[in-house]
C-alpha positions in Angstrom: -12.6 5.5 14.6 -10.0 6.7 12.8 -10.2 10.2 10.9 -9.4 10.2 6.9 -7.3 13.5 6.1 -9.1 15.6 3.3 -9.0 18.5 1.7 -12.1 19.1 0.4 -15.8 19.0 1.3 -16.2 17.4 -2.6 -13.6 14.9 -1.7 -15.5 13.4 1.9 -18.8 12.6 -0.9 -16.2 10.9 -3.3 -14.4 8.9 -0.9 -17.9 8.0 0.4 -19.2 7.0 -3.2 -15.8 4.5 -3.8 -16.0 2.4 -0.4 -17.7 -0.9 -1.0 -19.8 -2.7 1.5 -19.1 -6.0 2.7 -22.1 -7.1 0.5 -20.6 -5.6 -2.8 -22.7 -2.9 -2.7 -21.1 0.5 -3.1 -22.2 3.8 -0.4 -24.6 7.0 -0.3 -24.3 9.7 2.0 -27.2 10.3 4.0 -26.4 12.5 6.5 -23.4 15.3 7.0 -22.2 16.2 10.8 -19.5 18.7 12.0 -18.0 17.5 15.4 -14.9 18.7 17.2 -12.6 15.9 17.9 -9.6 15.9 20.4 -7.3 17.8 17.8 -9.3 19.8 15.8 -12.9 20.0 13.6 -14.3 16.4 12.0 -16.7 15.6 9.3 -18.6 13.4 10.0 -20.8 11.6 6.9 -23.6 9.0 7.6 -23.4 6.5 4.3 -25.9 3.8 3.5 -25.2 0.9 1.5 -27.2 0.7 -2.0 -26.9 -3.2 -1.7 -28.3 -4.2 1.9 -28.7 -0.5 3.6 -26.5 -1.2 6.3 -25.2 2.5 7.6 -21.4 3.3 8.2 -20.0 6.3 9.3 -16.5 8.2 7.7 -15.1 10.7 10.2 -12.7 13.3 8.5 -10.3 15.5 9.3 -10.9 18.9 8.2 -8.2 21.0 9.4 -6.3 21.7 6.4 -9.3 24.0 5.2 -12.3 24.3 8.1 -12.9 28.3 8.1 -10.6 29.4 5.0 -13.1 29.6 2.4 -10.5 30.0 -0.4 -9.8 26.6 -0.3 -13.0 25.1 -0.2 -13.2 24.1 -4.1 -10.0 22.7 -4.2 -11.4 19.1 -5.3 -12.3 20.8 -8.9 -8.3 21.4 -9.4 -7.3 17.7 -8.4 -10.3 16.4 -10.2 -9.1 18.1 -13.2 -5.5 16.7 -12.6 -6.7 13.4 -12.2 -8.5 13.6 -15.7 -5.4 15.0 -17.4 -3.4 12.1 -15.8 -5.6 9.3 -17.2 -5.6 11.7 -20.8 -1.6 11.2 -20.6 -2.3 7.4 -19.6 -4.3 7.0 -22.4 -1.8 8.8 -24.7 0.9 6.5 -23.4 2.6 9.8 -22.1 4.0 8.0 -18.6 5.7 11.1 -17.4 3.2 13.4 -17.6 0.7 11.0 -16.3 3.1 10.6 -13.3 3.7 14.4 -12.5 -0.3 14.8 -12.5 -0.9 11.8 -10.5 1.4 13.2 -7.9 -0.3 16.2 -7.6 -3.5 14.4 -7.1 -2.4 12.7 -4.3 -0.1 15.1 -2.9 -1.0 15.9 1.4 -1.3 19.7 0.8 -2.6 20.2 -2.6 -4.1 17.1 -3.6 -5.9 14.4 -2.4 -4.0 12.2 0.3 -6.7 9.5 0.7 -8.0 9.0 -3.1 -7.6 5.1 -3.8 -7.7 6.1 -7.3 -4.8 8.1 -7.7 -2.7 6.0 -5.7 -4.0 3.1 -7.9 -3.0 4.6 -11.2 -0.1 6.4 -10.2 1.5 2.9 -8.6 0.5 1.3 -12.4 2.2 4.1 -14.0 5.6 3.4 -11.8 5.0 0.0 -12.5 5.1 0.7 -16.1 8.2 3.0 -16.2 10.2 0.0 -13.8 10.0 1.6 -10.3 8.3 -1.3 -8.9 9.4 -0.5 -4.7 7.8 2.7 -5.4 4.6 1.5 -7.0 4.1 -0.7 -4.5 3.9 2.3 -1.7 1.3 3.7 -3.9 -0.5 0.2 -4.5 -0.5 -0.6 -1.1 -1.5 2.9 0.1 -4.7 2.0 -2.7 -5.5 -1.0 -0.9 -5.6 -0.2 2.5 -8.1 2.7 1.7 -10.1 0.4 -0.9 -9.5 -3.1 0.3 -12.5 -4.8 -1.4 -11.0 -3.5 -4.4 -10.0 -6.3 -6.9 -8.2 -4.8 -9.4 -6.3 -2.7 -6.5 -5.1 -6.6 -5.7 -4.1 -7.6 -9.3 -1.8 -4.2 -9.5 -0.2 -4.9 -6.0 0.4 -8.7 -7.0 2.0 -7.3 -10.0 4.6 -5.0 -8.1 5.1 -7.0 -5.3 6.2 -10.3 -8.5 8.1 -7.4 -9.6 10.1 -7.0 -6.3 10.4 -10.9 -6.2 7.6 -10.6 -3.0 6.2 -14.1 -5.2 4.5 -15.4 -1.8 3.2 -11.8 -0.9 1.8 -11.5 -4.6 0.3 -14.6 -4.9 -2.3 -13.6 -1.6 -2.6 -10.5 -3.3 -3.7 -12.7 -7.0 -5.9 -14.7 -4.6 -7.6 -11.7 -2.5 -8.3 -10.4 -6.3 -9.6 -13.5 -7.5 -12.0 -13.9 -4.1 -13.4 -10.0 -4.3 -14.1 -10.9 -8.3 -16.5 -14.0 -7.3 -17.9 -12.3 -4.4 -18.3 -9.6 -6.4 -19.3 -10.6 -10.0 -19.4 -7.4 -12.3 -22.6 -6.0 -13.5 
């Protein structure tokens, strides 16, 4: 199993909370284990599914904080990043949107493996006409959420962008398969 990089306790439970199930249904942690793996401390979360109650377990790498306390609430700063990001989004204010989502996802200070931020910091490049670099974001999205429909759409959309039209239209059909397997509430 391979280990997720984190750098925050907070962040393991929201990872956790974002992963779908193969039956649609989204995941809870149940159960929290440390381990020490071959290069260094792991978290180790038991999840159940909400939809069938199948169990999975995540396996993260804690290294860039296990046993310095100071940065054990660093989720609160890129949580409060993220938010001012989707503010600037919603302002239409690209570049500042862009500079936070950065952060957000940035290995030392942010978070490396939130879907999110990759997600809307790939749309935002996307929007200002940087559509290779959007699509490293996108695809970086959809590998860690890959039931993710509208993590599809986005990628289709910067991959048509790069004149990928083959690439995006899988991408436009593994979007339009996770939306009927996945109907919204």
């Amino acid at each position: 199993m391979e280990t997720i990089p984190v750098n925050s306790i907070e962040f393991e439970y929201v990872y956790v909370a974002n992963q779908r199930c193969a039956c649609g249904g989204y995941y809870t942690a149940v159960r929290q284990e440390l381990r020490r793996g071959p290069s260094g401390p792991v978290d180790r979360l038991i999840a159940r599914c909400e939809g069938c109650g199948d169990e999975r377990a995540f396996e993260f790498d804690i290294r860039s904080f296990f046993g310095q306390w100071e940065k054990y609430g660093r989720f609160r700063r890129t949580d409060e990043r993220f938010r001012d990001a989707i503010a600037h989004l919603r302002a239409g204010r690209l570049a500042e949107a862009e500079a936070a989502l950065r952060q957000v996802v940035d290995a030392e200070e942010g978070e490396p493996a939130f879907a999110w931020g990759h997600y809307h910091l790939g749309c935002v490049l996307l929007l200002e006409g940087h559509a290779e670099e959007a699509r490293f974001y996108l695809e970086r999205a959809a590998a860690i959420q890959p039931l993710e429909p509208d993590i599809h759409e986005a990628l289709a959309r910067a991959l048509e962008a790069t004149g990928e039209e083959e690439a995006a239209l899988g991408h436009r059909r593994e979007s339009a398969a996770l939306k009927e397997q996945f109907p919204a509430e």
